[in-house]
N, C-alpha and C positions, 0 to 999 in steps of 0.2 A: 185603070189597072185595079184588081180586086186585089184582096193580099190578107194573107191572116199572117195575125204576130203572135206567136207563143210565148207568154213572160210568165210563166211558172215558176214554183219552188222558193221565190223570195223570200227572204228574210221576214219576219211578219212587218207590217206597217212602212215597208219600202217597195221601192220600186226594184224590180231588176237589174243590175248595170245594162245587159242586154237592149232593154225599154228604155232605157231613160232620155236616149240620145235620141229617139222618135217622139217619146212624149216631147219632150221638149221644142222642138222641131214642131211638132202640131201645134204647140202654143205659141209659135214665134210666130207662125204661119195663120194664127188667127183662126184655125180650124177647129180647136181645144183649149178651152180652159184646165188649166191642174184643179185639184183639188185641195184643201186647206193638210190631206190625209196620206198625200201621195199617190193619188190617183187619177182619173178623169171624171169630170165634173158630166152625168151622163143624165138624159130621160128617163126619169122611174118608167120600168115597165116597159121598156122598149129599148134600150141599150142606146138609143141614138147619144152622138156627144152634143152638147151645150155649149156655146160662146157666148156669153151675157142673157142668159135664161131663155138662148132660142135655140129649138133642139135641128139640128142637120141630117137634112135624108140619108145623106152619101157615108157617113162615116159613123161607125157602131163598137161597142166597148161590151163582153161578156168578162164574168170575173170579177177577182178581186181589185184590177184598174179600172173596174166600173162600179166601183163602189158608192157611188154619189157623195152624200156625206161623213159617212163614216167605211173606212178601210178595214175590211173585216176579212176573213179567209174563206174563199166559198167550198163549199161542198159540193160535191158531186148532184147531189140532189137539188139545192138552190141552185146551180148550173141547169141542172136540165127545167126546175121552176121558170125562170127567165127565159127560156127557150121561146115560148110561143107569142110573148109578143116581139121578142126579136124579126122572128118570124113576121109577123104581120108587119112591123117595120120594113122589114126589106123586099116585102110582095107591095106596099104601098104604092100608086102612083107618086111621082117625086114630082 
């Protein structure tokens, strides 16, 4: 199943209520790590998420929940920054 999650508007340095009950759910499920920031622990450069420093084909983070180590607010223009290797992530053979 493909699925996009929209966790916008947040409070700065939190999570969504909306999100939270999925992030978590991913991390229980071993598919995501949190981050120390409130967010998911992702691949520079590629949005993939991380479980113990190994990045996962299947499951990808744009945003401020992909903030790697620091939980910053993305702009519109960093959004579309990060665009192209997402891209090349999810054209990747898996």
């Amino acid at each position: 199943m493909d699925a996009v999650v929209n966790a916008v508007n947040a409070p700065p340095h939190a999570t969504p209520d909306a999100a939270a009950a999925l992030l978590r759910e991913l991390a229980d499920a071993r598919c995501a790590e949190l981050s120390a920031q409130d967010g998911l622990m992702t691949e520079r450069g590629t949005g993939r998420l991380t479980v113990a420093g190994h990045a996962r084909s299947d499951l990808l983070a744009l945003g401020d929940l992909a903030a790697v180590n620091l939980f910053i607010t993305s702009s519109i223009s960093g959004l579309v920054a990060q665009t192209p290797g997402i891209v090349d992530a999810l054209l990747a053979p898996s």
